[in-house]
N, C-alpha and C positions, 0 to 999 in steps of 0.2 A: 847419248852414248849408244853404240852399237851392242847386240846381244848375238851371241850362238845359236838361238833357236832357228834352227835351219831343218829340224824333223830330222836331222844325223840322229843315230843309234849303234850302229855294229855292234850290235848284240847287246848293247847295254841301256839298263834299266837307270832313269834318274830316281831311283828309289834302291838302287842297288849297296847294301851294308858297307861291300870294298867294290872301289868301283877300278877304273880303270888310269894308268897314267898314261896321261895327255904330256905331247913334247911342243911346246912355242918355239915359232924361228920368227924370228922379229927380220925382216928383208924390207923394211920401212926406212924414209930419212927419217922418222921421227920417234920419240918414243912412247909406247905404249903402254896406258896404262889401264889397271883389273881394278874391279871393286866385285864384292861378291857377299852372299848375304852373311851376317853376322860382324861386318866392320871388318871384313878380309880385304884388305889391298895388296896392290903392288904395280910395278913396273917392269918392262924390258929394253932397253935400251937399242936403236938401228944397231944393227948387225948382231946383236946377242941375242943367244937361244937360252931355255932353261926347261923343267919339265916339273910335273906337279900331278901327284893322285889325287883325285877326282872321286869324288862318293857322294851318297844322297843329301849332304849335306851342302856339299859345294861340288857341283855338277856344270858341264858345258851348258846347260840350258841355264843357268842363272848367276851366270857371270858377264858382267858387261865389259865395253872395252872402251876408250876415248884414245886418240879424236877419232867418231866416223866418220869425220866429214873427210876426211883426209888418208884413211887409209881404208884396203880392203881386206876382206879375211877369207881364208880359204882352209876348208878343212875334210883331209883326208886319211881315210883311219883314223889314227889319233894323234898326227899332226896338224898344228895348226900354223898355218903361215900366214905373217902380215906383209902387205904389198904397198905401193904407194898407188894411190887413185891415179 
């Protein structure tokens, strides 16, 4: 599984109480799926977006994504776009 630790921050702290909402655009044939710590999952399907607050809990740095072998991620501000490799 792929991870976000990419050293991204814009101003924000992974230890921040309220953190910031992050927008996914899934631009993949496939769909993408999150695991994240505490048994948070989920999914986004090619072509669909969705968006999700982010806080010290469940943070861009500790959210994984599958498949990486098959797609790539790209993120700017607080979007995040998936691509096809």
């Amino acid at each position: 599984m792929g991870d976000f630790a990419t050293g991204y921050s814009a101003g924000y702290s992974a230890t921040s109480e309220t953190g910031l909402t992050y927008y996914f655009y899934n631009n993949s044939s496939v769909t993408v799926y999150f695991e994240a710590p505490g048994g948070y999952s989920g999914s986004l399907a090619p072509g669909r977006s969705g968006h999700q607050q982010l806080n010290r809990d469940i943070n861009i740095y500790n959210i994984t994504y599958s498949p990486a072998d098959s797609v790539d991620v790209s993120i700017s501000g607080t979007s995040v776009r998936f691509t096809d490799k």
